[in-house]
mmCIF file as Biopython writes it, N, C-alpha, C and O atoms, coordinates in Angstrom:
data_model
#
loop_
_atom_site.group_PDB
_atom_site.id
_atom_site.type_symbol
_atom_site.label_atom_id
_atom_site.label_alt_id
_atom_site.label_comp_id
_atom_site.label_asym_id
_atom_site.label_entity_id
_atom_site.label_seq_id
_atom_site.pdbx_PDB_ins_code
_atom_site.Cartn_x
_atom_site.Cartn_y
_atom_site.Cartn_z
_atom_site.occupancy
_atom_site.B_iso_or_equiv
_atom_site.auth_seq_id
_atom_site.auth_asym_id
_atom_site.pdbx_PDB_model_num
ATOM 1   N N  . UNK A ? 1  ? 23.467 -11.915 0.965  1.0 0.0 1  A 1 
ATOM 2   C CA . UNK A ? 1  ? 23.958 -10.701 0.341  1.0 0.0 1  A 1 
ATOM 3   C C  . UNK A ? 1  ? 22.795 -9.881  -0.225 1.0 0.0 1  A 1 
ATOM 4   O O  . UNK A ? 1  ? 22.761 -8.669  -0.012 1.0 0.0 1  A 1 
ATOM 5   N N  . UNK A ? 2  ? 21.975 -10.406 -0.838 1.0 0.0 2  A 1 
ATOM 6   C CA . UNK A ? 2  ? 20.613 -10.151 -1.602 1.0 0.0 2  A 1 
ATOM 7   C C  . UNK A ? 2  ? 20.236 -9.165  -0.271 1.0 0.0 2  A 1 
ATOM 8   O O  . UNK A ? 2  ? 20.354 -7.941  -0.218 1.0 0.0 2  A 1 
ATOM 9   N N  . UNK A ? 3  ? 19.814 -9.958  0.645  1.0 0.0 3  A 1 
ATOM 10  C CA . UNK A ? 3  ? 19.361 -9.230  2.029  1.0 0.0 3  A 1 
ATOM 11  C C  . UNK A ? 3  ? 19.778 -8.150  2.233  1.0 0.0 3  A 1 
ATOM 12  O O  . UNK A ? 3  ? 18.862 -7.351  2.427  1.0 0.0 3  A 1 
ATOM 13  N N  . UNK A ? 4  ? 21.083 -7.581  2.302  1.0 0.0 4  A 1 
ATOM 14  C CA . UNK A ? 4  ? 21.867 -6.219  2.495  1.0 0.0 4  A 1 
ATOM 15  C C  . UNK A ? 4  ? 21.109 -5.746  1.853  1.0 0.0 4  A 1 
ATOM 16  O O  . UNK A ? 4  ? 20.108 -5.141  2.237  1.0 0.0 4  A 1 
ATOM 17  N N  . UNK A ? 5  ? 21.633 -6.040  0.190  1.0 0.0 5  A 1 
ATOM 18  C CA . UNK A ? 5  ? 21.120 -4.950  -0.760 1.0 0.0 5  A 1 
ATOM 19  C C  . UNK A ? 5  ? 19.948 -4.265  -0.682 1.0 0.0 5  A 1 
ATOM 20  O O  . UNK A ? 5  ? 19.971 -3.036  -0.746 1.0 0.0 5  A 1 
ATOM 21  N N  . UNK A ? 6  ? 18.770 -4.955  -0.536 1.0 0.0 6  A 1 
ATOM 22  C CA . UNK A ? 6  ? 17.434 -5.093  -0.469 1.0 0.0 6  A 1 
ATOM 23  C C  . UNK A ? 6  ? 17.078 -4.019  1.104  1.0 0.0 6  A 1 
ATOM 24  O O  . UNK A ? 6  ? 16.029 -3.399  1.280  1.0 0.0 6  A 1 
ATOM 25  N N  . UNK A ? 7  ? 18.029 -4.048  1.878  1.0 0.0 7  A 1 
ATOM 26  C CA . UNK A ? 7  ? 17.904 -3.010  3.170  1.0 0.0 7  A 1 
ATOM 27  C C  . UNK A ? 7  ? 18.412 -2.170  2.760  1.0 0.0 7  A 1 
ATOM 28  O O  . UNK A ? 7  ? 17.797 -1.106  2.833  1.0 0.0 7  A 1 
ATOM 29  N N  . UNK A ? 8  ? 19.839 -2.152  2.084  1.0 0.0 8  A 1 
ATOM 30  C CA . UNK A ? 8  ? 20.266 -0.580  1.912  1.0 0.0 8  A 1 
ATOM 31  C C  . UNK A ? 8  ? 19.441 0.265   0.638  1.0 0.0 8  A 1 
ATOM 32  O O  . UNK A ? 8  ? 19.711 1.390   0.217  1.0 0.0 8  A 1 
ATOM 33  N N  . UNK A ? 9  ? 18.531 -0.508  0.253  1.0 0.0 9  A 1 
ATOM 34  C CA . UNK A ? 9  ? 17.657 0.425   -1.034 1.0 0.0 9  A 1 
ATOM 35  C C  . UNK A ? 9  ? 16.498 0.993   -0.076 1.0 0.0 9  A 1 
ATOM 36  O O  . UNK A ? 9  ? 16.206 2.188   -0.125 1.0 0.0 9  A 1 
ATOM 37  N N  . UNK A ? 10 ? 15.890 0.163   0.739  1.0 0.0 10 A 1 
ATOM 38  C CA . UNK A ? 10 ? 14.943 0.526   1.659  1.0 0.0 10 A 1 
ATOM 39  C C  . UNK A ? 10 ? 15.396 2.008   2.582  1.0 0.0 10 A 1 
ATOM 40  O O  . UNK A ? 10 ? 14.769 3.014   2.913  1.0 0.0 10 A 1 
ATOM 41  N N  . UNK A ? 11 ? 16.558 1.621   2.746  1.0 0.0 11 A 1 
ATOM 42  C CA . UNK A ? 11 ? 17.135 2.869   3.538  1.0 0.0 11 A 1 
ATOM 43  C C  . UNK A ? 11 ? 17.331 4.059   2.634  1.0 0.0 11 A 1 
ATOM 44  O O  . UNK A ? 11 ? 17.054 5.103   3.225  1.0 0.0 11 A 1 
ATOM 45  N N  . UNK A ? 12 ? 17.618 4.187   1.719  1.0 0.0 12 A 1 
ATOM 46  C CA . UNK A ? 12 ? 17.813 4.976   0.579  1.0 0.0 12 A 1 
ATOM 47  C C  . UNK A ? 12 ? 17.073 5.569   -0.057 1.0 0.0 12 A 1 
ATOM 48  O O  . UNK A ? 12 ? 17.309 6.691   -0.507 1.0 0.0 12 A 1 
ATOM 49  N N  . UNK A ? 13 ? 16.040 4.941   -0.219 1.0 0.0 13 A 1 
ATOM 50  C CA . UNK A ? 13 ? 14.664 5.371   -0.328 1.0 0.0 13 A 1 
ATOM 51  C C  . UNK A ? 13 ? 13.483 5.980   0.820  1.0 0.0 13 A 1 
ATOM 52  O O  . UNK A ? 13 ? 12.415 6.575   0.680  1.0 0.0 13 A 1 
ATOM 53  N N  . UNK A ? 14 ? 14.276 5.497   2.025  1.0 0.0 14 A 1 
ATOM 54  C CA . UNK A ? 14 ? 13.702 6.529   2.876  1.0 0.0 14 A 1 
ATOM 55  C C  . UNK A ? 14 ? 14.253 7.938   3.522  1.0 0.0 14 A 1 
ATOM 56  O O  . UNK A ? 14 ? 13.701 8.692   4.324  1.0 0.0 14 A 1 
ATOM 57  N N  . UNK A ? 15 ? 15.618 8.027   2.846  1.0 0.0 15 A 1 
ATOM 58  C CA . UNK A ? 15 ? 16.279 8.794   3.043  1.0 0.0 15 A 1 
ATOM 59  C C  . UNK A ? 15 ? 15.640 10.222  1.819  1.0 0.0 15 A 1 
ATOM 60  O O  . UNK A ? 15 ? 15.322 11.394  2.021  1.0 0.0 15 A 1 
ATOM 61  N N  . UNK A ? 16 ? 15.677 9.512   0.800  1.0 0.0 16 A 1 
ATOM 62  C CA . UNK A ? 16 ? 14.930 10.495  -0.263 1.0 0.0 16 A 1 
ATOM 63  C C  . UNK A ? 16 ? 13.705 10.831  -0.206 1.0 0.0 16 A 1 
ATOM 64  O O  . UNK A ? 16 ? 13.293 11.777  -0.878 1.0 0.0 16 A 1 
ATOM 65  N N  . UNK A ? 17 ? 12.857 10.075  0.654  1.0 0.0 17 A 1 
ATOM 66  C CA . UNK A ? 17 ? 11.757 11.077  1.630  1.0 0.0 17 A 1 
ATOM 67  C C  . UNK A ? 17 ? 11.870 11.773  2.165  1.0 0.0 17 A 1 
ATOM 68  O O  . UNK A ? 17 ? 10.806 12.300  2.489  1.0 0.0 17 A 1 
ATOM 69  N N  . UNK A ? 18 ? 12.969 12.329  2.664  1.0 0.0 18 A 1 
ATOM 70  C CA . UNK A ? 18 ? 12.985 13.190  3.503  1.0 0.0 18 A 1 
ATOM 71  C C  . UNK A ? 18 ? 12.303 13.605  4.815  1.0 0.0 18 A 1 
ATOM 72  O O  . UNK A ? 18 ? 11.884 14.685  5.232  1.0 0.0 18 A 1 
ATOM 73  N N  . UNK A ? 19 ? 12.348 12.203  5.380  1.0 0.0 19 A 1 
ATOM 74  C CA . UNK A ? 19 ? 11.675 12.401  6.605  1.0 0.0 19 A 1 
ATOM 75  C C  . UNK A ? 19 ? 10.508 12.303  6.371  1.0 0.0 19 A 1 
ATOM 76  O O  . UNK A ? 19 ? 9.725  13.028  6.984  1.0 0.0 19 A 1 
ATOM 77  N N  . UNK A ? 20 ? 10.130 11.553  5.597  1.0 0.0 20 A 1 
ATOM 78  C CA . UNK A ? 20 ? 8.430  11.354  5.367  1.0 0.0 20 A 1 
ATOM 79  C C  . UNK A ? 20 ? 7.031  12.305  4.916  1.0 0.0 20 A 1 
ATOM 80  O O  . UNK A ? 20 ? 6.894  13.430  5.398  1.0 0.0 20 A 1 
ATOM 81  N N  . UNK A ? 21 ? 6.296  11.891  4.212  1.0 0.0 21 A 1 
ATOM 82  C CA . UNK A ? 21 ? 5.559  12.681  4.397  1.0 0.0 21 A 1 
ATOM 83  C C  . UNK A ? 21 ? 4.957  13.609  5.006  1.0 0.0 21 A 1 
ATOM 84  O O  . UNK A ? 21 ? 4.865  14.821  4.809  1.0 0.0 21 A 1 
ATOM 85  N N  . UNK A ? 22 ? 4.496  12.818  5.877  1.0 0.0 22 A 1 
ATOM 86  C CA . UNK A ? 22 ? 4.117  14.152  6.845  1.0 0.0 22 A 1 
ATOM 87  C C  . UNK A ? 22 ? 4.667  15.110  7.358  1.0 0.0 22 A 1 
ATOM 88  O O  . UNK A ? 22 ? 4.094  16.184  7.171  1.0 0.0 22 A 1 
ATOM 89  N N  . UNK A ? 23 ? 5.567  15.129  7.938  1.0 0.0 23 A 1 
ATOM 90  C CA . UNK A ? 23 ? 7.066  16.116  8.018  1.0 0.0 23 A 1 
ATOM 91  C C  . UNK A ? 23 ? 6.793  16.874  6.683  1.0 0.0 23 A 1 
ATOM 92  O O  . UNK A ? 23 ? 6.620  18.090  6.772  1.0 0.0 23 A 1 
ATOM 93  N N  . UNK A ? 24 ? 6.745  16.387  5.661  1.0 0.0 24 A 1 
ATOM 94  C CA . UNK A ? 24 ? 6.976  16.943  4.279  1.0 0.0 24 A 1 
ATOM 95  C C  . UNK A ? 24 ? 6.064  17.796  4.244  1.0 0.0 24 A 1 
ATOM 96  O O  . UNK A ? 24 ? 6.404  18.955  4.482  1.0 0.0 24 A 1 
ATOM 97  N N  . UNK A ? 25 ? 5.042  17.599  4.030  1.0 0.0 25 A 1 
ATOM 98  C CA . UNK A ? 25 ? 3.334  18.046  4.402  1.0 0.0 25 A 1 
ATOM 99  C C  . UNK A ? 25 ? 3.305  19.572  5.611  1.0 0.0 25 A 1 
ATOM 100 O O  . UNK A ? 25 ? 2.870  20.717  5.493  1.0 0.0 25 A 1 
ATOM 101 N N  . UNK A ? 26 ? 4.020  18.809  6.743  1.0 0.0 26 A 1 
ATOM 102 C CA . UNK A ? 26 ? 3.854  19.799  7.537  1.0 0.0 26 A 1 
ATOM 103 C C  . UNK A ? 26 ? 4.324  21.011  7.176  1.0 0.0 26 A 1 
ATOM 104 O O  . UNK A ? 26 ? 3.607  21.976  6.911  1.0 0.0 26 A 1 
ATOM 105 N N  . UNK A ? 27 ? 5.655  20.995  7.153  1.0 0.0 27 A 1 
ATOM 106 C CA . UNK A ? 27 ? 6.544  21.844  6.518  1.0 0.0 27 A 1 
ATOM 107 C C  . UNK A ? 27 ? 6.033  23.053  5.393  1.0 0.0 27 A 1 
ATOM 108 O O  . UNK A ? 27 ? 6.086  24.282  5.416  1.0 0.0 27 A 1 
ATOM 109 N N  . UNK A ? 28 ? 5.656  22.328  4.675  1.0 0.0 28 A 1 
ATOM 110 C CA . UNK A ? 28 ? 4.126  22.887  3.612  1.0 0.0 28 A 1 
ATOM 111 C C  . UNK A ? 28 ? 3.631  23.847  3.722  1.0 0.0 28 A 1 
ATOM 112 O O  . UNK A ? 28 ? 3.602  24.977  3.237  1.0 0.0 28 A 1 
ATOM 113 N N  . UNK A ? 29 ? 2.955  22.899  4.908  1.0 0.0 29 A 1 
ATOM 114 C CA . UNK A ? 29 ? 2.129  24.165  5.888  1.0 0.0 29 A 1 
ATOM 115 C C  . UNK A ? 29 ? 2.073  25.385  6.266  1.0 0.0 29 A 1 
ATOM 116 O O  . UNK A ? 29 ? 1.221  26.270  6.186  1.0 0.0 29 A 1 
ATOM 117 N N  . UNK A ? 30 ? 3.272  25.289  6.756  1.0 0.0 30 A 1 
ATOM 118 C CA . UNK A ? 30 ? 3.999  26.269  7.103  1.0 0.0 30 A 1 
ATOM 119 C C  . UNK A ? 30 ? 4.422  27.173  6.275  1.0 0.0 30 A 1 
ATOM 120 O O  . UNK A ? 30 ? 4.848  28.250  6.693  1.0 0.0 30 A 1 
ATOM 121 N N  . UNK A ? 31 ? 4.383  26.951  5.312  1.0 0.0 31 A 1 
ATOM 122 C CA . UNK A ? 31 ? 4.942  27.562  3.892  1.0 0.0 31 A 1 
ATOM 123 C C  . UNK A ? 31 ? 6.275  28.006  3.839  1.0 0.0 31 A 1 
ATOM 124 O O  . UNK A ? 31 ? 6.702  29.158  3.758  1.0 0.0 31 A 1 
ATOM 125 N N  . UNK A ? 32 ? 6.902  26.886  3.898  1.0 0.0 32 A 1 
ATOM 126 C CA . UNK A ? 32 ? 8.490  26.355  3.506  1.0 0.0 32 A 1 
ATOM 127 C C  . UNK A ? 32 ? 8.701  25.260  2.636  1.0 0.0 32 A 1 
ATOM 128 O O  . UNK A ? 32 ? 7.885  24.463  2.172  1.0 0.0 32 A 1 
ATOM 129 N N  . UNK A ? 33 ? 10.079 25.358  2.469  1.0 0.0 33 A 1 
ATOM 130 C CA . UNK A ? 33 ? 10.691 24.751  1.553  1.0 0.0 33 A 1 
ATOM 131 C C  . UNK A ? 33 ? 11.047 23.305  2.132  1.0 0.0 33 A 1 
ATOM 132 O O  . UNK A ? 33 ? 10.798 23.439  3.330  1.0 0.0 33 A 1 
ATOM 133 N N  . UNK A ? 34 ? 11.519 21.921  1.927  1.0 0.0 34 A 1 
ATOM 134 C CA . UNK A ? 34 ? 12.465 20.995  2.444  1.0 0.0 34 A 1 
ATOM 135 C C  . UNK A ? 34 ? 13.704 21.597  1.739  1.0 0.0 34 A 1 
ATOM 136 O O  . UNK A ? 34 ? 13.812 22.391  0.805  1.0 0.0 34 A 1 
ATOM 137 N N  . UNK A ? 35 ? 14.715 20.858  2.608  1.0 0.0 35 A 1 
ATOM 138 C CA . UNK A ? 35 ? 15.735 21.561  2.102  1.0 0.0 35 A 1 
ATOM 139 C C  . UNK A ? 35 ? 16.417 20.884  0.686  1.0 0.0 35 A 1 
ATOM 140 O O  . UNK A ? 35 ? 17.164 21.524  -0.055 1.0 0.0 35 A 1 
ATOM 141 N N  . UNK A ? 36 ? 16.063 19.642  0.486  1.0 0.0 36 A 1 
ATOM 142 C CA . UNK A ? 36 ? 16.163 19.103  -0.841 1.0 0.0 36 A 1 
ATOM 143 C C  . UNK A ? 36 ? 15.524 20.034  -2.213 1.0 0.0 36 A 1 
ATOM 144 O O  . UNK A ? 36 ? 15.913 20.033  -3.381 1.0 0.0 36 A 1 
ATOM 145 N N  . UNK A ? 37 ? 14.434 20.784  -1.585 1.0 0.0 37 A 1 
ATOM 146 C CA . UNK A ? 37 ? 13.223 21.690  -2.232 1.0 0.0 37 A 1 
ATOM 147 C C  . UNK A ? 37 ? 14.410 22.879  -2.643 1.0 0.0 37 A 1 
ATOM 148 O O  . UNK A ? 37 ? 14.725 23.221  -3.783 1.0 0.0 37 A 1 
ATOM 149 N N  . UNK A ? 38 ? 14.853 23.290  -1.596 1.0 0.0 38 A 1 
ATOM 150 C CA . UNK A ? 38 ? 15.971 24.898  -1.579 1.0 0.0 38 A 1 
ATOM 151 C C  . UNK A ? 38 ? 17.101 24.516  -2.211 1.0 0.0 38 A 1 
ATOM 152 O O  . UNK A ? 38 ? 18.077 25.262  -2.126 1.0 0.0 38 A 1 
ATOM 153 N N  . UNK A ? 39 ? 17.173 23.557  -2.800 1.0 0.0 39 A 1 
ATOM 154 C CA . UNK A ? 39 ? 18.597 23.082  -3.376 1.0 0.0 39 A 1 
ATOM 155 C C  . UNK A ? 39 ? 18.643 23.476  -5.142 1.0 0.0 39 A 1 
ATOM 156 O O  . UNK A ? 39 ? 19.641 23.205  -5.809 1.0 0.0 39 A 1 
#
């Protein structure tokens, strides 16, 4: 059970990356927002 938990935080937490850094970064770049950012 421990196991689940321990994946669905992993997942959850990569979900609140938003697609990762770099994506994040890129985006940047570009000089935009994420859309978590526009919220």
């Amino acid at each position: 059970m421990q196991r689940i938990i321990d994946e669905l935080e992993r997942k959850r937490a990569a979900a609140e990356e938003g697609g990762g850094r770099a994506r994040i970064e890129a985006q940047h770049g570009r000089g935009k927002l994420t859309a978590r950012e526009r919220i």
